[in-house]
N, C-alpha and C positions, 0 to 999 in steps of 0.2 A: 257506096255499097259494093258490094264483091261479088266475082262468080268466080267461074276455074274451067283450065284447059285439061284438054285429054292428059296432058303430064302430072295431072293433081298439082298445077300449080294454082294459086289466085292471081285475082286482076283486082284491080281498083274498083274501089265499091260501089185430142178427144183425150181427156179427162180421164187417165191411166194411169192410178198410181203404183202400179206393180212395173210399170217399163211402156217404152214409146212402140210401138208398133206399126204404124205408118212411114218407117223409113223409106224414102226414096231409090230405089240401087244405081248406084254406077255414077253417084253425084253428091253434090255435101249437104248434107244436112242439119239444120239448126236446131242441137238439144242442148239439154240445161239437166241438171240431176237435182232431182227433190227429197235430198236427203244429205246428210257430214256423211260425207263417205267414210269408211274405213278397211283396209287400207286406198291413202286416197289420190294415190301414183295415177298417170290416167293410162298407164297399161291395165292397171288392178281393175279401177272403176270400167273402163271401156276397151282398150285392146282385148280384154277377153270375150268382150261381143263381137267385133267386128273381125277380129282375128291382126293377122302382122302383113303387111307392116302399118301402122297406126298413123295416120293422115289426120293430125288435131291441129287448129287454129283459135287465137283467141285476140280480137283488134285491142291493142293496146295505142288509145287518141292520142295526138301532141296537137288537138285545136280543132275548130269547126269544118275544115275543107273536107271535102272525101279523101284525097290522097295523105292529108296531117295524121299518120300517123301509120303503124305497120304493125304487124302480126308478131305475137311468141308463138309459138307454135313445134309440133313435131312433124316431122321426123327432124326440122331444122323450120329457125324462124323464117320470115319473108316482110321483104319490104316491099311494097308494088311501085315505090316515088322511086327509090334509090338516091334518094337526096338527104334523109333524115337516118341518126343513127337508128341501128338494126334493134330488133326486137331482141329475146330470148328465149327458151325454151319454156316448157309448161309441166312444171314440176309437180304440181294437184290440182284437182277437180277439188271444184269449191260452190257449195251450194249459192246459188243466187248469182252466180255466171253462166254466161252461156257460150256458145261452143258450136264453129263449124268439123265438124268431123265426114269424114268420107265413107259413104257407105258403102262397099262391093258387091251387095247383093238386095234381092228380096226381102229372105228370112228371117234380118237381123230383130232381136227383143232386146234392148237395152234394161239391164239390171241394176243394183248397187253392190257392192259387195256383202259378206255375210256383216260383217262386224258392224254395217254402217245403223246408222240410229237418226230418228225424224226430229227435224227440227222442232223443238217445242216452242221456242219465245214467245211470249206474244205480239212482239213489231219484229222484224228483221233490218237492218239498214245496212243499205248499199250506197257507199260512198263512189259518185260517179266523175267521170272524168269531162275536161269541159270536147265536146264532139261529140262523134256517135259511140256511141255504148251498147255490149251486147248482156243482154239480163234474160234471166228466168224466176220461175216463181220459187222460193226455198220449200213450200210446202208439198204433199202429197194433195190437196185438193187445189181447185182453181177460185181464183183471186180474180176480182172487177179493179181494173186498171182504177175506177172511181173511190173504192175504199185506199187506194195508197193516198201519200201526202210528199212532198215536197218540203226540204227545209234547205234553209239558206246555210253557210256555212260554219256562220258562228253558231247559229243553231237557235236562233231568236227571232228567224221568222218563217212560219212554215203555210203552205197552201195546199191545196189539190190541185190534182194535175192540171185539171182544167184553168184553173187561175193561175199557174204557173206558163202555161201556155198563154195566155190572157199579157202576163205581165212580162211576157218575151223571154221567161228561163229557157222554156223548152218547144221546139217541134208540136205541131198542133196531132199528130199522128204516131202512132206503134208502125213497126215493118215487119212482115217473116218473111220466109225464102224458103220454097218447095222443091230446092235444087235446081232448078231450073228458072223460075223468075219470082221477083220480090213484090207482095204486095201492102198493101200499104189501110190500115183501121184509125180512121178519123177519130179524135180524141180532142175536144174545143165546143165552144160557144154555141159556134152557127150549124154547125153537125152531130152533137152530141155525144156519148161517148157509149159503145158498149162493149168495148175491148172487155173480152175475160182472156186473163193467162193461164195456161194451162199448164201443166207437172209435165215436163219431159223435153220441151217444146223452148226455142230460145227466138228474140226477139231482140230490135235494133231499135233504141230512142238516140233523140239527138239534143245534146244539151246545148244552149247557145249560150251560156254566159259567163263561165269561166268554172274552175277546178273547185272540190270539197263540195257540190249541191249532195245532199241524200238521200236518197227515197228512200221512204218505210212502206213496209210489204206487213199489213197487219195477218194475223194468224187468222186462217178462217175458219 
């Protein structure tokens, strides 16, 4: 899991559907937009909260380690290994990803754009990569980690998270990060599970079992 130095570089790693409001200043914080942006540039969706120059990262995995894998990201992507090829840039905000972005201040109110429009589906699926993974909720209400589901790749066997952690797909736990340090909501057997995701707000699961697992985010 990741943090950052004074240079805004990285290192090795409440229920507001109008915009996040609890940003951190002076550090990154983990949001998600609950909504198709339009337009969905992440200057459009976000540079215009936080202002220029726009400090956005997103972990793109290449496997289970923490260092397997590096950032697309602006203002330029980042590798923290230096060993694996480089990321890319981050061409749109996409609902149902999440997102370190740099806050410079207090006041910031994350928005969507005017054009943008709520997701209606009734399942969302997020095709995840096999490591860690950064996701938010696609909706404007919060989601219990307990109603999503788990499906295998061909798509012929699916669980709850909790029996996918059971059956060794995934991390027995969710992660956020408050800018300053990462905590960590039990989601398993012997702990139970009462993770809710909230609209605004981005989160780090860790897949152990290889590439194409999908989680469905049912519409709540």
């Amino acid at each position: 899991l990741k943090s950052e130095d004074e240079n805004h570089q990285l290192s090795p790693i409440s229920n507001v559907t109008f915009g996040l409001t609890a940003m951190s200043p002076n550090v990154y914080n983990m949001v998600s937009v609950p909504k198709t942006p339009s337009p969905d540039t992440p200057q459009a969706v976000l540079g215009d909260d936080v202002g220029s120059p726009l400090y956005l990262y997103e972990w793109d995995s290449r496997g289970v380690g923490q260092d397997l894998g590096c950032y697309n990201g602006l203002p330029a992507p980042y590798n923290p290994s230096g060993v694996l090829p480089n990321c890319g840039a981050i061409s749109a905000v996409a609902p149902g990803n999440a997102y370190l972005l740099w806050s410079p201040r207090l006041d910031i109110v994350l928005d969507a754009p005017q054009g943008s429009s709520d997701v209606v589906s009734a399942n969302f699926v997020l095709t995840l990569q096999e490591g860690w993974n950064m996701l938010g909720t696609p909706y404007g209400k919060e989601v219990p980690l307990t109603a999503m589901t788990l499906q295998s790749p061909d798509g012929t066997v699916t669980k709850t998270f909790q029996e996918a952690v059971r059956d060794g797909w995934m991390e027995g736990a969710i992660y956020t990060f408050n800018g300053v340090n990462y905590t960590d909501e039990p989601c398993n057997d012997s702990l139970g599970c009462s993770v809710v995701l909230q609209p605004w707000k981005g989160y780090w699961i860790l897949v152990k079992v290889g590439e194409g697992y999908q989680l469905v985010i049912p519409r709540p």
